[in-house]
N, C-alpha and C positions, 0 to 999 in steps of 0.2 A: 735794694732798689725796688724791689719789685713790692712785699710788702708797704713798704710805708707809702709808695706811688698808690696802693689801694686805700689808705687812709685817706688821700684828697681827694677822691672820688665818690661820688654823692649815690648813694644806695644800689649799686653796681653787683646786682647779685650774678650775674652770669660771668663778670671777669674773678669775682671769688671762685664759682664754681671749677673755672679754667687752671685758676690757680692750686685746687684741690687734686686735678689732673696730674700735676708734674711732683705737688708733695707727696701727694699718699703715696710714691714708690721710693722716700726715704723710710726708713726705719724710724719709729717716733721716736727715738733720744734725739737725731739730729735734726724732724719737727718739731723739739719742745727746745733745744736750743735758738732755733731760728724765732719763735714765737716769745722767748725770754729777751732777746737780744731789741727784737719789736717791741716789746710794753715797757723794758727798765730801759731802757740806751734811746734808741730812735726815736722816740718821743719829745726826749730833752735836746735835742740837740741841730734842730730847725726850727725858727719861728714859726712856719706856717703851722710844723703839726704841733707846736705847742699851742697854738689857736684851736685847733680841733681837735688838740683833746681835753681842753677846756669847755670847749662848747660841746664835746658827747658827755663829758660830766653832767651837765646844767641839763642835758634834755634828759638823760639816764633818771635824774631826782624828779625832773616834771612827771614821768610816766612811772618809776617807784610808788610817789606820791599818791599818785589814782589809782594804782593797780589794785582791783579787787576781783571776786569770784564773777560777780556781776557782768563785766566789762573784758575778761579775761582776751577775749577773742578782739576788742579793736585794739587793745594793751600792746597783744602779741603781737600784731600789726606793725604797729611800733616800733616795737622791741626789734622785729626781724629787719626793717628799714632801716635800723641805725646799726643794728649788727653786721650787715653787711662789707661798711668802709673798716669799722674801728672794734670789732670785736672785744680783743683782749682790753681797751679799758671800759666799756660797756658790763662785763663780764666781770670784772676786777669788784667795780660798784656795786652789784646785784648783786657779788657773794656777801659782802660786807655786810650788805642789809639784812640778807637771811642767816647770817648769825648774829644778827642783835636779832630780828624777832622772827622765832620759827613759826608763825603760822602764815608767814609768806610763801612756804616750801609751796604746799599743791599749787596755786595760780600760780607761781613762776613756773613751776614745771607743764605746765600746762601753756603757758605764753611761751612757750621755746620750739612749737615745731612749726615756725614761719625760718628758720635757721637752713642755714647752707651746710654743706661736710664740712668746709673749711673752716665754720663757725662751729660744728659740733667739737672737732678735734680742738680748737684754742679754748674752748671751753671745759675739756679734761682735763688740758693743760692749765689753767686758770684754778680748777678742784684742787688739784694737787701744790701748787703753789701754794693753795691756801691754808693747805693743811701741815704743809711744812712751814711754816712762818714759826720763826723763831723767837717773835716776840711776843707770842698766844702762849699763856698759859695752860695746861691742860689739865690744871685740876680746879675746884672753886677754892676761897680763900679758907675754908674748914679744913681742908687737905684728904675730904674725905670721900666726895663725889667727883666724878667724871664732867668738865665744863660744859655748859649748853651750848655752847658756839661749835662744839666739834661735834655734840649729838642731834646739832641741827643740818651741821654738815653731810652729817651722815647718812641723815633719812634723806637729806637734797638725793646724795648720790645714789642711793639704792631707786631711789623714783625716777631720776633723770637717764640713769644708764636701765633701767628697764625699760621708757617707753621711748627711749629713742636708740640708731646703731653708732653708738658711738663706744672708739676702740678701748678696751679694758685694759690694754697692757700696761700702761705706764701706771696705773693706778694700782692695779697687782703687785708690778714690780716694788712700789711705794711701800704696803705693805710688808712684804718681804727683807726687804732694808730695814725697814723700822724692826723689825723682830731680828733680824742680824745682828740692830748695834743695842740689843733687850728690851727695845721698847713696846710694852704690849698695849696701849691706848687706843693707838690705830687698829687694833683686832675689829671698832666699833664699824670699821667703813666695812670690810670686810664681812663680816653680820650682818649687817642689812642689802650689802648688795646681794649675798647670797639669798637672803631670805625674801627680796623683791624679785630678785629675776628667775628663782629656782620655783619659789612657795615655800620652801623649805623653816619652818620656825621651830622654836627651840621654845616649848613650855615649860616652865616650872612645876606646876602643879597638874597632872593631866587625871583626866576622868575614868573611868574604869571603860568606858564604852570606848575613849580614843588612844585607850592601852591594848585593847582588842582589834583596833581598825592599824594600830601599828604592826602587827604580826602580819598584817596579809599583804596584798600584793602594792605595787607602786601607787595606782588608781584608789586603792581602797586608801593608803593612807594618806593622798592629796584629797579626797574627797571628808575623809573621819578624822583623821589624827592629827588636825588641827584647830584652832579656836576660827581663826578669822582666814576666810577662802579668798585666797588669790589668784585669778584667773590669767588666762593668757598668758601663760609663762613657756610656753614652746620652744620660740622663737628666741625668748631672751634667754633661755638656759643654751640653748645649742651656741649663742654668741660667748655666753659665759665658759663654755665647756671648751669651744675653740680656742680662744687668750689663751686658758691655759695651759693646751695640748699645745699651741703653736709656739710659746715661747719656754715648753719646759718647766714650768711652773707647779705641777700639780705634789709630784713629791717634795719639793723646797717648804712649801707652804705648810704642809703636811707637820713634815721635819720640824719646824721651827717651832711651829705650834704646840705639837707635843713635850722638847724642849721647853719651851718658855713657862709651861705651869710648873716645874722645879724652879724656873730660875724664879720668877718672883714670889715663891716661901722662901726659898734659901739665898735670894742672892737679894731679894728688894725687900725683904719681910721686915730685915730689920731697921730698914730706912722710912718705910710708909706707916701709915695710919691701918693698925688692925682690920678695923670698916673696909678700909681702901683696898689692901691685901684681900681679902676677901671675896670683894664684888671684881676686879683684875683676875683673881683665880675660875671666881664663877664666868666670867664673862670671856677668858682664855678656853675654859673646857668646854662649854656651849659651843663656841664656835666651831671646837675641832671637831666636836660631836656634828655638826650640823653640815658642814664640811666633808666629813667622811659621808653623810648621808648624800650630799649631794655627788661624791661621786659612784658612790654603787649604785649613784637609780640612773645615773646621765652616760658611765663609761661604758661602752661595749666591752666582751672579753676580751677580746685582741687588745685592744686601747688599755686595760686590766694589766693584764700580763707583759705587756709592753713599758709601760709606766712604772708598775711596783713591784720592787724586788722581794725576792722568799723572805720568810716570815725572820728566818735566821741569819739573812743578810741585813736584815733592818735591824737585828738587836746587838749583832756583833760589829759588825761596820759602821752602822751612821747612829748607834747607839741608843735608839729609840727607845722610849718605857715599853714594857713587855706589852702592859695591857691595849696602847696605843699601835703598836706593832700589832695585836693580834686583831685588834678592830678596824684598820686596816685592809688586812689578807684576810679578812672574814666573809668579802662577799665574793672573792676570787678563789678562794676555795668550795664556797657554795655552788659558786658554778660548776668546778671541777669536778663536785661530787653528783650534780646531776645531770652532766655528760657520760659521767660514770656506769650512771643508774643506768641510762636509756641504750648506753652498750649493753649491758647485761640482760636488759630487758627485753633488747630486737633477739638476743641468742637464744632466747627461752619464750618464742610468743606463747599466750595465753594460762602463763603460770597462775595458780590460784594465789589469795591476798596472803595467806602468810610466807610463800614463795618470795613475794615483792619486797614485802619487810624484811626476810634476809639478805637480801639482794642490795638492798636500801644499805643495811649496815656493813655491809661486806665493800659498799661503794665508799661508805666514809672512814672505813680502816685501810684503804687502798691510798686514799689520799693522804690520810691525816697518819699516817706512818713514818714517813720518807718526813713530815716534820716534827713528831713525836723526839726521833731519833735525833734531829738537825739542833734543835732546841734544849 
């Protein structure tokens, strides 16, 4: 009742906002149920909102239509006015477009912060709908590349969940599934949201100077050891960092990912396009690599130790690759080892430098023992 009552209601941002009141304390599976049940079912099934959502179609094409870099700001205008009553088929429309032509992404993401909560969340839910559509191919017709429509998808979402707060979970979750039932394609959304809301990117070929800016500290290699500097990403990593501490997510992701580069050599190798196996393997290991990095710069110890089990419980129990297992527990034992140091070091003030450097390795055979032995 209550949604489709906001469908007849003419740019009603404050009864959306009320509405956001009583939803945001479901859990968003049963918001993405009620918002499914709103775009496929209640739509069809009254005249009147079959009228209105005919008529948000027609004005959705008028303002597609003009939407340029130019005008971006009366667009949004628009945009946020009509989004109000009928989000979810406003929202349905816009994705459609920006997967035939991706140089729609920036202005649209830029036309979206005239948006309600209520309108940001049917809008993740709208992402993901579209990305599971089962009638989308996900590869082009050579069987060799990755579709534009999902790589346009995907730079939408790394841009849209970076500059706005709108919730990750259900989108994670997505992920997660999809590499459950071996599907690794979707690793693509996951890649750039990481790399939009973190900074974190994954270069191919890197320079001698931003192989040097990688060894140092967090700053040094947000600042060096990347091509293209992404700013502002405080706020949207600590959002990204939360989704996945709140829902349990960090090790599954982890897991699966590391899994899925055996499964598709050995399990899709002999199905795919060599090419395609290929750039799936490279674009599976980047991720997990980029992934790991974001969580040794983002997790505190505590959030560390709490999360990921010993090095020997990941290779015997959840069966992890060794080398993914030890990259892993590699910035949690760094820790360990200089908690280590700086006990040994308050016991002994003012020991001279090659004191330190015993002390140094006497702190990494203390740790790295107890899993010598476990492994």
């Amino acid at each position: 009742v209550l949604l489709p009552s906001l469908s007849l209601m003419d740019c009603n941002a404050c009864m959306s906002e009320e509405l956001w009141g009583m939803f945001k304390t479901f859990p968003y599976q049963h918001r993405y149920r009620l918002y499914g049940q709103w775009k496929n079912e209640t739509y069809n099934s009254h005249p009147l909102l079959v009228k209105v959502k005919a008529q948000t179609i027609d004005r959705a094409k008028y303002i597609m239509k003009r939407l340029t870099k130019e005008n971006v700001e009366a667009s949004g205008r628009q945009i946020g006015k009509l989004s109000h009553s009928n989000p979810a088929i406003l929202f349905d429309y816009i994705l459609s477009q920006i997967q035939k032509y991706d140089n729609l992404v920036t202005p649209v993401v830029v036309s979206l912060k005239y948006l309600t909560s209520l309108n940001y969340d049917v809008l993740a839910y709208c992402i993901i709908e579209a990305l599971a559509n089962p009638e989308k191919e996900r590869m082009k017709h050579d069987d060799t590349t990755i579709s534009s429509w999902l790589q346009s998808l995907a730079n939408f979402c790394g841009a849209v969940f970076h500059k706005y707060p709108i919730d990750l979970a259900g989108l994670l979750q997505y992920v997660v599934n999809q590499l459950k039932a071996g599907k690794s394609f979707d690793l693509l959304i996951l890649k750039e949201v990481v790399q939009k809301m973190a900074g974190i990117q994954i270069t191919e070929e890197m320079t001698v100077e931003q192989l040097e800016a990688m060894t140092g500290g967090e700053q040094l290699k947000a600042e060096g050891g990347y091509f293209g500097q992404i700013r502002n990403t405080k706020e949207s990593s600590q959002r990204l960092k939360d989704a996945l501490l709140d829902h349990d997510l960090v090790l599954p992701l982890f897991l699966l990912m590391a899994q899925q580069r055996n499964r598709i050599i050995f399990q899709e190798g002999g199905e795919k396009h060599l090419k395609l196996v290929g750039k799936l393997y490279d674009q599976c290991h980047d991720t997990l690599v980029q992934f790991g990095g974001f969580l040794a710069s983002n997790l505190s110890t505590e959030d560390y130790i709490e999360r990921v089990p010993s090095i020997d419980v990941l290779c015997n129990e959840f069966h992890a690759p060794h080398d993914a297992a030890f990259f892993l527990s590699r910035p949690m034992y760094a820790r360990h080892i200089s908690s280590k140091y700086d006990e040994l070091k308050k016991s002994e003030k003012g020991s001279k430098e090659q004191h330190k450097v015993h002390k140094y390795i006497t702190s990494c055979e203390m740790v790295m023992a107890p899993v010598h032995e476990a492994v």
